[in-house]
C-alpha positions as CSV (number, residue, x, y, z in Angstrom):
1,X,97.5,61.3,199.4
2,X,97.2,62.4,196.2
3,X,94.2,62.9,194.2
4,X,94.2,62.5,190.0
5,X,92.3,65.4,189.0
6,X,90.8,65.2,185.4
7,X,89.7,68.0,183.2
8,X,85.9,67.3,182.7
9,X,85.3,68.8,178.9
10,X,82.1,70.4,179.6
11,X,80.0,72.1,176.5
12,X,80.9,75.5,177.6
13,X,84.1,74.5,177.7
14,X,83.9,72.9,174.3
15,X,82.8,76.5,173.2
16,X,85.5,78.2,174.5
17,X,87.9,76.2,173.1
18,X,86.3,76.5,169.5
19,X,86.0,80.3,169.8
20,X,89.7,80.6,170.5
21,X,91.0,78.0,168.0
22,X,89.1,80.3,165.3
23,X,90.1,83.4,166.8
24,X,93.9,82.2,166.2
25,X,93.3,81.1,162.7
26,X,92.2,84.4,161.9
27,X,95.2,86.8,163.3
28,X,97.5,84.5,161.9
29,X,95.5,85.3,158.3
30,X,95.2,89.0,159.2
31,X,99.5,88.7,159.7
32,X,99.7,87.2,156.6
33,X,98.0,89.8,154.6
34,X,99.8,92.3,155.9
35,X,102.9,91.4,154.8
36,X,103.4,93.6,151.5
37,X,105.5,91.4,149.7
38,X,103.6,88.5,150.0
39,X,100.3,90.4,148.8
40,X,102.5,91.2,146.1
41,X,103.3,88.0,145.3
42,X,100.0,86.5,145.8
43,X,98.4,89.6,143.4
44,X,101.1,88.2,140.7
45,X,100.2,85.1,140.6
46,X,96.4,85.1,140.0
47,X,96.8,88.0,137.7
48,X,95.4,87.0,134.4
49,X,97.8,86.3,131.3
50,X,96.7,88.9,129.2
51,X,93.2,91.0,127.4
52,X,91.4,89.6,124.6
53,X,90.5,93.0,122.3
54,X,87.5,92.3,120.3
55,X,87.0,94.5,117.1
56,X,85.2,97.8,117.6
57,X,86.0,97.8,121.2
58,X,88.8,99.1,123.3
59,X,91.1,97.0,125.2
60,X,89.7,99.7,128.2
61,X,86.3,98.4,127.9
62,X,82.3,99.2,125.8
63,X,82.9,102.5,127.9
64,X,86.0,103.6,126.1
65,X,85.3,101.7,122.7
66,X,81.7,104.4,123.2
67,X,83.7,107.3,123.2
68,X,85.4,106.4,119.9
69,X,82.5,105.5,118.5
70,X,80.9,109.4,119.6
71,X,83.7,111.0,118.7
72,X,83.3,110.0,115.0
73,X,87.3,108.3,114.7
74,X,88.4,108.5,110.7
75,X,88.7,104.8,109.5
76,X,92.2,103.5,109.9
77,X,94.2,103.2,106.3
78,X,94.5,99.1,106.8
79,X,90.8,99.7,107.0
80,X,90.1,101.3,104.2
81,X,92.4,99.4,102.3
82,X,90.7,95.8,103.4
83,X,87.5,97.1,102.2
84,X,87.7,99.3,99.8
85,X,91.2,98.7,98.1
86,X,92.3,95.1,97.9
87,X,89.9,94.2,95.2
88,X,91.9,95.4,92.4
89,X,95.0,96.4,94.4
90,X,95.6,92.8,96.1
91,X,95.6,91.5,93.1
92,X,96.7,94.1,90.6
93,X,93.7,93.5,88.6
94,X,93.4,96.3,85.3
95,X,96.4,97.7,85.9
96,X,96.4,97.9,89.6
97,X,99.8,98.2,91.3
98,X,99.6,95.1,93.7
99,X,100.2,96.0,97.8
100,X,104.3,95.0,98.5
101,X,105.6,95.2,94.9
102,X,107.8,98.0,95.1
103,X,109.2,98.1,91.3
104,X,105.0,98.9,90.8
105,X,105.1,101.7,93.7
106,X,108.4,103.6,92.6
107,X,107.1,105.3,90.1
108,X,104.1,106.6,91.2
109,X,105.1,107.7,94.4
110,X,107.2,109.9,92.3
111,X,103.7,111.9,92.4
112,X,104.4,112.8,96.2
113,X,101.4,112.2,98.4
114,X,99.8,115.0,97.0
115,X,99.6,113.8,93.3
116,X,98.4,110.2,94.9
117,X,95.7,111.7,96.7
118,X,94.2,113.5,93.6
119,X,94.5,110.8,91.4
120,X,92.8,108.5,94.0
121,X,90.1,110.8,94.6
122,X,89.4,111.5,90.8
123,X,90.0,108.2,89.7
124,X,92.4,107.3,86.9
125,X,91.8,104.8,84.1
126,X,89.9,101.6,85.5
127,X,90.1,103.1,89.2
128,X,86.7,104.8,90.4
129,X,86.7,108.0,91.9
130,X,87.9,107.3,95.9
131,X,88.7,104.3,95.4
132,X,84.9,103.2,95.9
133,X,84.9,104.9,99.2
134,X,82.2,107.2,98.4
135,X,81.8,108.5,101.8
136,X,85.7,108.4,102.4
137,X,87.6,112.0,103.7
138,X,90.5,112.9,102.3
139,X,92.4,112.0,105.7
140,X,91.1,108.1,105.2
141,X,92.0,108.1,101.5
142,X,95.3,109.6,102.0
143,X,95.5,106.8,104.9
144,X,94.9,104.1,102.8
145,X,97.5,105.2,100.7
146,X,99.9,105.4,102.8
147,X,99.2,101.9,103.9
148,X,99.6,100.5,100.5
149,X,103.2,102.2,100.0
150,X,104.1,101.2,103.4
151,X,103.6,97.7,102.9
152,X,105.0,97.6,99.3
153,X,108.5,99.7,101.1
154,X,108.1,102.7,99.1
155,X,108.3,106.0,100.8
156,X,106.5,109.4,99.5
157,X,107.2,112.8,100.0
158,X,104.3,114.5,102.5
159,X,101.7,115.9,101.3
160,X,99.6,119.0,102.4
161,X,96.5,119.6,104.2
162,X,95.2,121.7,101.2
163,X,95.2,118.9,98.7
164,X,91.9,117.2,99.2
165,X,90.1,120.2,98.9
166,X,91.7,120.6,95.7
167,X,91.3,117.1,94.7
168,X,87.5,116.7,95.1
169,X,86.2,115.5,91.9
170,X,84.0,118.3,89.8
171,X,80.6,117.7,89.7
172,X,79.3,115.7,86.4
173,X,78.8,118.1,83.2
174,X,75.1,118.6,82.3
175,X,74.3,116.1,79.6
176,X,70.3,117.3,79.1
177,X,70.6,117.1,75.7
178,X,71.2,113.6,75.5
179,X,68.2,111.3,75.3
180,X,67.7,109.2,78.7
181,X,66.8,105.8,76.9
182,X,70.4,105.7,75.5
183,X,69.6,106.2,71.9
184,X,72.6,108.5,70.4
185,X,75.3,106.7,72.3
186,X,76.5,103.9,70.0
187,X,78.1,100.9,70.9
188,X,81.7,101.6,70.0
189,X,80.9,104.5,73.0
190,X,79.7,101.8,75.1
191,X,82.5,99.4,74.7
192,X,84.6,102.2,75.2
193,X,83.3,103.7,78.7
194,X,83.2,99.5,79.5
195,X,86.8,98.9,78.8
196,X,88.3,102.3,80.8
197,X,85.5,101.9,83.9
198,X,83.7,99.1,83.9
199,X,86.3,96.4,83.1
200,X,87.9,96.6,86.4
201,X,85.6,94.3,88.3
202,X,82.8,93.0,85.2
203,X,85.9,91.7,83.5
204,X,87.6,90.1,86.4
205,X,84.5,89.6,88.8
206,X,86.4,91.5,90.8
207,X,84.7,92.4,94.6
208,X,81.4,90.2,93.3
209,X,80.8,91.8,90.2
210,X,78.9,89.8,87.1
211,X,81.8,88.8,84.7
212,X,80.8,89.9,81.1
213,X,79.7,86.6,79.3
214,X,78.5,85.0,82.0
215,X,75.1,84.3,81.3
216,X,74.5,82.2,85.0
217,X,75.6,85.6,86.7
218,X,73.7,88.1,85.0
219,X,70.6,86.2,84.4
220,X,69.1,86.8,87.5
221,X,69.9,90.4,87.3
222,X,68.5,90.9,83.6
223,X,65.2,89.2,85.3
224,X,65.3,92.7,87.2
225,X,64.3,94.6,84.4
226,X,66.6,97.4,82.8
227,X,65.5,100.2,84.5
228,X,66.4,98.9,88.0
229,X,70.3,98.0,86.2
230,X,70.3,101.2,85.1
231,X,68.9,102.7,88.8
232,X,71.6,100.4,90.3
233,X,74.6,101.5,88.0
234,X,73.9,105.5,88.6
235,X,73.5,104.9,92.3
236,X,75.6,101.9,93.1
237,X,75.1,99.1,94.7
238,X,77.6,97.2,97.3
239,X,80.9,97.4,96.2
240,X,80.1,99.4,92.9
241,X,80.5,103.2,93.2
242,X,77.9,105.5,91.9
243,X,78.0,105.5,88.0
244,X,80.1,102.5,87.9
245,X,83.0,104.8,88.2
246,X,82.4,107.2,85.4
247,X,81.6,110.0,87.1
248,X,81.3,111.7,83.9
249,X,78.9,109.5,82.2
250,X,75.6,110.8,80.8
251,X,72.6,108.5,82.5
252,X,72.4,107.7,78.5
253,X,76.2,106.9,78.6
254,X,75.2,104.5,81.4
255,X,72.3,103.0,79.9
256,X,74.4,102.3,76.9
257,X,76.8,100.4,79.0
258,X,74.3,98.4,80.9
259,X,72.5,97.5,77.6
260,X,75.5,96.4,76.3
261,X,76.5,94.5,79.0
262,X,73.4,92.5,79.4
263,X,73.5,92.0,75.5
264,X,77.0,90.3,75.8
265,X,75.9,88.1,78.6
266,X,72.4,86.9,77.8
């Protein structure tokens, strides 16, 4: 006689059962993982697309865009060159030759990269001493230069590492004698020093500069009085370089200018 015999599914039982389902599920993961090439796979698919760089730090991370920062980097040319340079030379305001025309670029980097690098840190006609990068080195100016020849396809002979010592502008010539309220320096001086320095940017409205004749611009800078023009002219301010580029210039020489300016535009 034969007896049906059925499995009675007690809660240990149940238990059991689980505990060895789960244990399966996890050797068969733990073989999965082990396979190399299908870690490798799985790594390549959720690795991400690519890095977002954002300005002033590295692609590495704060940490490496910190050491940088310590180690005092020189300015790149192209950054130079958007601040400093593009006023006059994106335009080719007074003169300026404009960044990519070549026929402009030929003949001055006939110079070599010495010549450019004096001339730039001097100044020459309506360009400022350095470019308006007071606080530039030599290596950054000489950067920036090299930026604006590369873009405009012109190449330049090298130039050396003694130049910028040799190019640093002298030091202004001790006008004592003149009088600091800009009487002796008449107005054909003035219009002079405005026309070789100042014209640049006050006659274009170049990098934010007044224009001259605009009363709307200057008016609420006369309202400053003319002592804080002059103050602001000898020192600079924003984009304008210390002495307004005529590093030359008696502080009468400048307050001739400014009075002359203001006079035109009120």
């Amino acid at each position: 006689m034969e007896t049906n015999r059925m499995y009675k599914v007690t809660t240990p039982n149940f238990r059991h059962l689980g505990t060895c389902w789960l244990l399966g599920l996890f050797l068969a993961a733990g073989a999965q993982a082990a396979d190399p090439m299908q870690a490798e796979s799985i790594e390549s698919q959720i690795a991400p697309v690519g890095t977002v760089k954002v300005a002033g730090k590295s692609a590495g991370g704060d940490g490496a865009a910190a050491a940088g920062d310590a180690g005092g980097a020189a300015r790149s040319g192209s950054d130079v060159y958007n601040n400093f340079c593009i006023a006059c030379h994106g335009s080719g305001v007074a003169g300026a030759p404009k960044t990519g025309d070549e026929a402009a670029w030929a003949p001055r980097a006939d110079k070599g990269m010495d010549g450019l690098l004096e001339t730039a840190t001097n100044g020459l006609n309506a360009m400022p001493p350095k470019g308006t990068c007071a606080d530039c080195s030599a290596d950054e100016l000489r950067g920036a230069i090299a930026f604006m020849l590369d873009e405009s396809g012109v190449e330049v002979e090298a130039g050396s590492d003694d130049a910028a010592a040799a190019a640093e502008p002298a030091a202004p010539a001790d006008e004592a004698a003149a009088d600091a309220d800009g009487e002796g320096v008449d107005e054909a001086r003035a219009k002079e020093i405005y026309q070789s320095k100042c014209f640049a940017c006050h006659g274009t409205g170049a990098a934010g500069a007044p224009v001259l004749g605009k009363a709307d611009a200057w008016a609420p800078r006369i309202e400053q009085g003319m002592d804080t023009l002059v103050k602001h002219a000898k020192d600079g301010l924003n984009a304008m370089p210390p002495m307004g580029t005529c590093m030359d210039c008696s502080e009468a020489e400048i307050r001739a200018v400014v009075e002359y300016m203001v006079t035109e535009s009120e």
